[in-house]
C-alpha positions, -999 to 999 in steps of 0.1 A, spaced: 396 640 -260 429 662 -266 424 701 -262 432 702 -301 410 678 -308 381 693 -287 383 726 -304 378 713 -342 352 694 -331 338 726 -315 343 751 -348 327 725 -371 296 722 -347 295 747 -320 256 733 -308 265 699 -304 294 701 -285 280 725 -258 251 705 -252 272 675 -245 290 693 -224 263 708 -207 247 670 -201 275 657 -188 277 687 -162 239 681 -154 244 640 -145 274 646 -128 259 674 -107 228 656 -103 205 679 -110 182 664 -140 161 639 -114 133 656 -118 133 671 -156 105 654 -171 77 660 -153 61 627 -162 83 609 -143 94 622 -113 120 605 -92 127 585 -123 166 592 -134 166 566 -159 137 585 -177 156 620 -173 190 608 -184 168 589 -220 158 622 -224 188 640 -223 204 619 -247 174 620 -270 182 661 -269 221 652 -278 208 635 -304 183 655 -318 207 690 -316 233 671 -331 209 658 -364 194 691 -367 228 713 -365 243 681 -393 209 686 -411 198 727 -401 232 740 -396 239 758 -357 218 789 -357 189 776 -372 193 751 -348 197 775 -319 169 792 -334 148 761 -337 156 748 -304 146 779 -284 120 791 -301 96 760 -308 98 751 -273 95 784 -259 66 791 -282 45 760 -272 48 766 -232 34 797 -241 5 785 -261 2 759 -236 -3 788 -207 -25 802 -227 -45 771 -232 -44 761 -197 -55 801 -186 -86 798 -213 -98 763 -201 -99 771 -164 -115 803 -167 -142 782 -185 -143 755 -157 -123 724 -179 -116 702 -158 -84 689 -180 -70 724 -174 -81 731 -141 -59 696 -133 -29 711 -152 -29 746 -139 1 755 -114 21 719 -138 54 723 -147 51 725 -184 89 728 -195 108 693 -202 144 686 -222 124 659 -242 106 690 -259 138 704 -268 141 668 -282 108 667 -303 109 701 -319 144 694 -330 136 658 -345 107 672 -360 128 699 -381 156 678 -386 133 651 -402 128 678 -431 160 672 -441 160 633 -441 152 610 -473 116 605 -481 109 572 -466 132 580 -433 114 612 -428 79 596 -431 90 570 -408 107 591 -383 76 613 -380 54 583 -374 74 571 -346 77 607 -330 41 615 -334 29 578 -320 48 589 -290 36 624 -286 3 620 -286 2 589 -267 16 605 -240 -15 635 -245 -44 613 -247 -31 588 -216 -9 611 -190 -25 646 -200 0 665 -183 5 704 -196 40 694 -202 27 668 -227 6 696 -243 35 714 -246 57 688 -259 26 681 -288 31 718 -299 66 718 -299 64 690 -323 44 707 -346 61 738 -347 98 722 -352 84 705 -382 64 734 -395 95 747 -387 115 725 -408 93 726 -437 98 757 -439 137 760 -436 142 733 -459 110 732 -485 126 715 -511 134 684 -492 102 687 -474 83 679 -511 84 643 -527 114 634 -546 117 647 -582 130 620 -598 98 604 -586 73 628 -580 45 597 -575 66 576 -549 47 583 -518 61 563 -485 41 530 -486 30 531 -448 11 561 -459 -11 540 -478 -6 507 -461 -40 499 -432 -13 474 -417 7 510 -403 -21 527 -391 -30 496 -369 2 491 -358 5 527 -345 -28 525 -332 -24 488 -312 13 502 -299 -5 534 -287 -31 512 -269 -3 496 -249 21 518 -247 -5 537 -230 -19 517 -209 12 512 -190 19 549 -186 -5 552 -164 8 531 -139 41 549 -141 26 585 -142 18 605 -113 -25 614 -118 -27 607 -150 -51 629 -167 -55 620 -203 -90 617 -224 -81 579 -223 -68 576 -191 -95 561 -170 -86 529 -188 -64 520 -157 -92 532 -136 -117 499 -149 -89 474 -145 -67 462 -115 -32 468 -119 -21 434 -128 -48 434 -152 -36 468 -168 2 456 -170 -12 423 -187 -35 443 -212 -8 467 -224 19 439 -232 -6 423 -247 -14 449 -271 22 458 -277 28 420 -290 -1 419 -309 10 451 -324 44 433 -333 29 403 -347 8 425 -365 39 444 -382 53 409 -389 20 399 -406 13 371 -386 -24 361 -381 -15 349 -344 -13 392 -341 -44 397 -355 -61 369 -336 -48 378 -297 -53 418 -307 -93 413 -315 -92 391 -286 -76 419 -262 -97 443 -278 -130 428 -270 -123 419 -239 -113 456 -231 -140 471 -251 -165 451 -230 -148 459 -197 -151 496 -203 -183 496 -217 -200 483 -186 -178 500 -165 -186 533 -181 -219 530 -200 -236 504 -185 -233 504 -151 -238 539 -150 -268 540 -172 -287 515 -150 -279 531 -118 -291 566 -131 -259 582 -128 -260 598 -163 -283 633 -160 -270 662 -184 -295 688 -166 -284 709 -141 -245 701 -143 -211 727 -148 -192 722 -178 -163 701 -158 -189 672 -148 -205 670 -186 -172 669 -195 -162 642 -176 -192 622 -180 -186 625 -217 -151 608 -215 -161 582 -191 -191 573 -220 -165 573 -251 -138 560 -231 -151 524 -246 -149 541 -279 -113 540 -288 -108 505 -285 -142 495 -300 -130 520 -331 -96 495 -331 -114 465 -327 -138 475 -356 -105 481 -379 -89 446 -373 -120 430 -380 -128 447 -414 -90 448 -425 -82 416 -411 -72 401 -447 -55 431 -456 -34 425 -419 -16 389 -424 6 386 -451 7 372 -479 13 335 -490 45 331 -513 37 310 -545 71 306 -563 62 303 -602 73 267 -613 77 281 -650 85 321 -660 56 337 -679 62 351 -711 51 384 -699 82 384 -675 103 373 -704 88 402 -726 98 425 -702 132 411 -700 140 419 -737 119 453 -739 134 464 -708 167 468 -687 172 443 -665 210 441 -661 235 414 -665 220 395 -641 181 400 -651 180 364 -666 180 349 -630 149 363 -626 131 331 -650 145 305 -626 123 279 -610 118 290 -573 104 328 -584 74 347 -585 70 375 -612 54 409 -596 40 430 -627 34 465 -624 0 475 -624 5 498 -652 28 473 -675 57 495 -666 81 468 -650 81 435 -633 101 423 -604 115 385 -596 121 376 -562 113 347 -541 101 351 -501 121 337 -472 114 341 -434 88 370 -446 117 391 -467 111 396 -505 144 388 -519 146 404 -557 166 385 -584 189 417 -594 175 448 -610 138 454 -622 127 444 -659 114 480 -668 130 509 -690 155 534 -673 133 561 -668 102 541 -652 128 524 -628 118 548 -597 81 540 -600 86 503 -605 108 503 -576 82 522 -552 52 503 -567 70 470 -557 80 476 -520 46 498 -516 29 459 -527 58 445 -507 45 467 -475 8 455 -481 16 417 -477 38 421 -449 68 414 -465 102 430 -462 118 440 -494 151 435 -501 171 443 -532 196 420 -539 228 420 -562 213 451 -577 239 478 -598 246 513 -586 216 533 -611 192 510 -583 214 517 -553 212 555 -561 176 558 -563 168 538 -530 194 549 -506 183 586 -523 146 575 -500 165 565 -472 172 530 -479 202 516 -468 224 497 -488 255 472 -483 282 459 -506 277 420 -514 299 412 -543 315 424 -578 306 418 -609 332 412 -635 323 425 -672 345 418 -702 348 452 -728 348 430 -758 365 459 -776 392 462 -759 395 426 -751 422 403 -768 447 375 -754 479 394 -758 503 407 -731 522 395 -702 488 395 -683 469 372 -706 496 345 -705 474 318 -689 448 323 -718 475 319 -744 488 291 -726 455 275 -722 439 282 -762 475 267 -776 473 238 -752 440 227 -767 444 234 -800 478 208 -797 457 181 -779 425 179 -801 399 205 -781 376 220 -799 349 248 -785 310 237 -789 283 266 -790 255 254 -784 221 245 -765 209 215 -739 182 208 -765 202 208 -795 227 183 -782 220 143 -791 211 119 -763 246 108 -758 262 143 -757 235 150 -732 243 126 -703 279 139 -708 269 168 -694 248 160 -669 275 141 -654 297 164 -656 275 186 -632 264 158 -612 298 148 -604 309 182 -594 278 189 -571 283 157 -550 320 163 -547 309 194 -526 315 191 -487 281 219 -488 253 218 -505 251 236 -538 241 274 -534 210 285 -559 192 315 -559 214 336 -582 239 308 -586 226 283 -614 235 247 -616 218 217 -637 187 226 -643 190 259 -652 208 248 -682 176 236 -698 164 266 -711 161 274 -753 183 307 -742 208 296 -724 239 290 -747 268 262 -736 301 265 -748 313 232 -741 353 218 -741 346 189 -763 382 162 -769 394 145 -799 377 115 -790 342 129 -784 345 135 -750 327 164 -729 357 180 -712 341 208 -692 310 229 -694 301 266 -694 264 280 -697 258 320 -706 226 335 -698 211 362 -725 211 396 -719 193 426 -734 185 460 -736 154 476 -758 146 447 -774 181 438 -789 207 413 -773 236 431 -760 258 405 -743 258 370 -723 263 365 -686 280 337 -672 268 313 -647 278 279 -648 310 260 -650 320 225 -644 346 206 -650 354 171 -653 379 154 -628 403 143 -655 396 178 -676 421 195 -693 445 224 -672 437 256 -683 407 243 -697 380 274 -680 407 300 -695 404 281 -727 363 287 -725 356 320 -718 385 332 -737 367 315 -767 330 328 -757 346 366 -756 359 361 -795 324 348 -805 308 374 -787 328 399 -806 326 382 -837 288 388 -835 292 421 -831 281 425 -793 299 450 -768 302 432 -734 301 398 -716 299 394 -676 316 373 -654 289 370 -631 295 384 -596 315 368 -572 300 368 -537 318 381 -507 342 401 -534 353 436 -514 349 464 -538 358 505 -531 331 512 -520 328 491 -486 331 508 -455 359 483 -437 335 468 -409 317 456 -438 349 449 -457 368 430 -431 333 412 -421 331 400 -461 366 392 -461 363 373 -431 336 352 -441 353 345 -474 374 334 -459 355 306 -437 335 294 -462 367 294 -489 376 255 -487 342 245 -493 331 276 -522 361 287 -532 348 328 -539 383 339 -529 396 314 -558 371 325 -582 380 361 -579 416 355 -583 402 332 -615 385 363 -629 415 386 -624 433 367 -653 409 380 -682 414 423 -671 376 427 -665 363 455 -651 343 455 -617 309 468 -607 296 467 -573 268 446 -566 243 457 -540 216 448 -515 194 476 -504 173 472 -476 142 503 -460 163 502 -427 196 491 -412 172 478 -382 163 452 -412 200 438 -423 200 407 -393 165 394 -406 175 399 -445 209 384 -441 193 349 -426 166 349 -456 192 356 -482 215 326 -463 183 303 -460 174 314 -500 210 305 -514 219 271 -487 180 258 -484 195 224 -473 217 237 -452 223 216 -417 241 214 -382 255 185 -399 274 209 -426 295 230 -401 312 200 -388 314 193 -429 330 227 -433 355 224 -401 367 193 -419 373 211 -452 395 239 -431 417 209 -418 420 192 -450 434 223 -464 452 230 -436 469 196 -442 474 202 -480 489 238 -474 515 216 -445 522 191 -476 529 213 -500 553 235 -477 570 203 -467 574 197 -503 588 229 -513 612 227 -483 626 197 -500 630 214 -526 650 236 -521 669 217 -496 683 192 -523 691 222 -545 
């Protein structure tokens, strides 16, 4: 790093850059071996915790700014080896044998400098990241009390607490719920599946930190002391899987952590209760406080996982998640909702076959979506009123939480965007939606020569625009269609893409409108289908979705449709018509990995889908663009929400289709040579 640069970086965050310094001088000199007193003669250990206090200074000077930082840093920790002396003092005074075992410890560790910063910093942080940082920090804090009992663990518990009382304090404002939604409460605060989780990854976790831990000392540590240590390592990775099949809902989790449980529960138990009990080793008369004490723990030492194993049991339904049952007609409610509410452009999606309709327990809102690979996938924005939006939101991924699903909000607008990533969600550009001012919109200009073009050629050759329904049409005008649809469908080298992109069978719905192309002779030309959309009740616009066109169709004959549609539209006195979104579109607000990975897969999939084409196709009519959205709880949670939205929009996808696709790059490879070749000539002869 330049001198130059090394100094700005050092003005705008003073903390940050000395402690990096200052870690890179400790590894180099060698001197951080034995920092955490946990794990001595364990560098890897030492140089994780370093890192984590890099980390953690440079969120809380971002978050705290440097002094409280500073302040924070020194104090918290300072403060809890204190209280920890003190502690330790008290205890062996009284004879406890916990503190008699921790006297003359090193208490001090850089992974309490970590904690206590974290835990202010996490003050700062969104609602849902906060609650979820604190969980993870806690789950290792005290699993590291109750199993290696060190002072230094005590110490790093208080630490904890008094950087986040710390932080609360600092930053009250963010440390209160949200007030655009004062009743959105993090669902893993209500959710049994969390508490499990923590409690089954504690269990493990724990377990093995005993064999890595120099005398451990913990209330639960004599686990290891009732099992060989073959039998130990077994048992904790055990419990650590069923805690992750657990968090993925699966029954195999809750199946294999009962089955752990109870085996561990009755090891302990007759190591420590019964085998005791019948050799007459258990006598409270006559004893110091150190062996009650210890006599104590060794008796409830079978407690804790008996306590577990009693939770999975009685929560066990409440544990595995949820089947998906995809609704094979909308309900009326959901359609109610639809025209009361605010759905969006794109709300009509939500009646297609293949969803399920989650209402809000209070009639406020309902939610489409449709479950793949465990992710809820939502069809656009919620069908609620603007103001209720944050509550339906939070209602849906708290019911989300409690079947074990993932939610994912997909092709949402910005209002949605703004609320989530405003709770920590994270959110990722996925297309642009193209909406039509009907106002403004007419087909004069230089730019709208390709409408002009198209509306004049069909007026000269006989076709006429047809505004209509699939039910209204006779039985002959009917088949027309469908073949038109058919055809195009099983010209594609892919299979068709659903989900929020319609084909056939979506057209058979009493609100979906067609404007078809129909000739002089009777013939159906080409087809377009616009989905309804309202607002409060009244219709405000149409969306468009499908469009086909026969082989033989006239040029120009698209342009010539949706031209058409905007007129009507304005003719009936609505404000806007939309485009749809085109998938893959890049839009401003894309950060350019994500813009050069969208282009990139454009790109790929263009000879087969053409989303490159239909962009350029869109340009033509001066539409405006909105960004289109999917927000996911975590960036952790993009990989698996990317496969279900690629299994929920290519179902039929198979192997066979990527050699399908290479051969679609090579024909247009060829037809890009040909069409050079011919232009050569061209121009060659002239």
């Amino acid at each position: 790093m330049a001198p130059a640069s090394l100094l700005a970086h050092l003005r705008r965050a003073p903390v940050s850059v000395t402690t990096a310094v200052a870690a890179v001088v400790l590894v180099v000199s060698a001197r951080i071996a034995h920092a955490e007193p946990d794990f001595p003669h364990h560098p890897p250990v030492a140089l994780l915790a370093l890192g984590a206090v890099v980390l953690a200074v440079v969120l809380a000077e971002r978050a705290l700014g440097s002094v409280r930082t500073v302040v924070v840093g020194v104090a918290a920790p300072a403060l809890a080896v204190l209280v920890t002396l003190l502690a330790v003092a008290v205890g062996q005074a009284a004879g406890e044998a916990h503190a008699e075992a921790a006297a003359g410890e090193p208490l001090f560790a850089p992974s309490i400098v970590a904690t206590a910063l974290l835990g202010a910093a996490s003050a700062t942080m969104p609602e849902q990241r906060r609650h979820r940082v604190r969980a993870v920090l806690w789950t290792v804090v005290l699993t590291l009390v109750l199993f290696a009992g060190h002072g230094s663990d005590l110490a790093r518990a208080l630490a904890t607490l008094f950087g986040t009382a710390a932080g609360v304090v600092v930053v009250r404002r963010a440390s209160r719920p949200s007030t655009a939604n004062p009743r959105t409460t993090h669902p893993a605060l209500r959710n049994p599946r969390t508490v499990v989780v923590g409690a089954l990854a504690a269990l493990g976790a724990g377990t093995l930190v005993t064999l890595v831990v120099p005398d451990p000392d913990g209330v639960l540590s004599p686990f290891a002391d009732a099992m060989s240590d073959r039998a130990t390592v077994a048992v904790g990775v055990l419990l650590l899987g069923s805690a992750w099949l657990v968090q993925r809902g699966r029954r195999a989790g809750v199946v294999l952590a009962a089955a752990v449980l109870v085996t561990l529960t009755a090891v302990l138990s007759d190591v420590f209760l019964l085998e005791p009990l019948s050799d007459g080793d258990v006598q409270w008369h006559g004893l110091g406080l150190d062996a009650v004490e210890w006599q104590v723990t060794l008796l409830g030492a079978w407690l804790v996982p008996a306590a577990v194993l009693l939770a999975v049991v009685l929560l066990r339904e409440r544990l595995v998640r949820a089947r998906f049952r995809a609704a094979t007609d909308c309900s009326e409610e959901y359609r109610g909702m639809l025209r009361r509410g605010d759905a969006g452009s794109l709300g009509h999606m939500g009646t297609w076959q293949g969803n399920a309709t989650w209402t809000d327990p209070d009639g406020r809102g309902a939610v489409a979506y449709r479950v793949r690979g465990n992710v809820a996938l939502t069809v656009s924005d919620p069908a609620c009123a603007a103001e209720d939006r944050a509550v339906v939101l939070a209602a849906f991924a708290a019911s989300c939480e409690r079947n074990g699903w993932v939610p994912a909000f997909t092709s949402v607008h910005e209002p949605v965007r703004e609320l989530l990533v405003a709770e920590g969600w994270t959110a990722l550009p996925v297309g642009v939606e193209c909406v039509l001012d009907l106002d403004t919109f007419d087909l004069r200009g230089k730019k709208r020569q390709d409408l002009r073009t198209a509306s004049n050629r069909a007026d000269r050759e006989g076709v006429r625009d047809e505004w209509t329904t699939l039910d209204a049409l006779d039985p002959d005008r009917r088949a027309q269609v469908e073949a038109v649809c058919s055809r195009w469908a099983a010209d594609r080298r892919l299979p068709e893409m659903g989900f929020t992109l319609g084909g056939l069978r979506e057209l058979d719905d009493p609100e979906v409108r067609l404007m078809l192309a129909v000739t002089a002779e009777g013939r159906v030309d080409a087809v377009t289908s616009w989905l309804p959309v309202h607002e409060h009740g009244a219709l405000i616009g149409y969306t468009l979705d499908v469009m086909r066109r026969a082989d033989d169709g006239m040029p120009g004959v698209m342009e010539f449709l949706i031209a058409r549609t905007a007129l009507r539209a304005r003719e009936a006195g609505l404000g806007t018509i939309s485009l749809s979104g085109t998938p893959l579109a890049v839009h401003a607000g894309a950060g350019p990995l994500v813009t050069h990975g969208s282009r990139l897969l454009a790109r790929v999939l263009e000879p087969v889908y053409g989303f490159r084409s239909l962009q350029r196709f869109k340009e033509k009519f001066g539409a405006r663009h909105e960004p289109l959205w999917l927000v996911v709880p975590s960036a952790l949670q993009v990989p698996r929400v990317g496969r279900a939205l690629a299994g929920a929009y290519v179902p039929g996808l198979r192997p066979k289709h990527l050699w399908a696709l290479r051969q679609a790059h090579v024909s247009a490879a060829a037809e890009r040579a040909g069409a050079g070749a011919a232009r050569a000539g061209t121009d060659a002869r002239s």
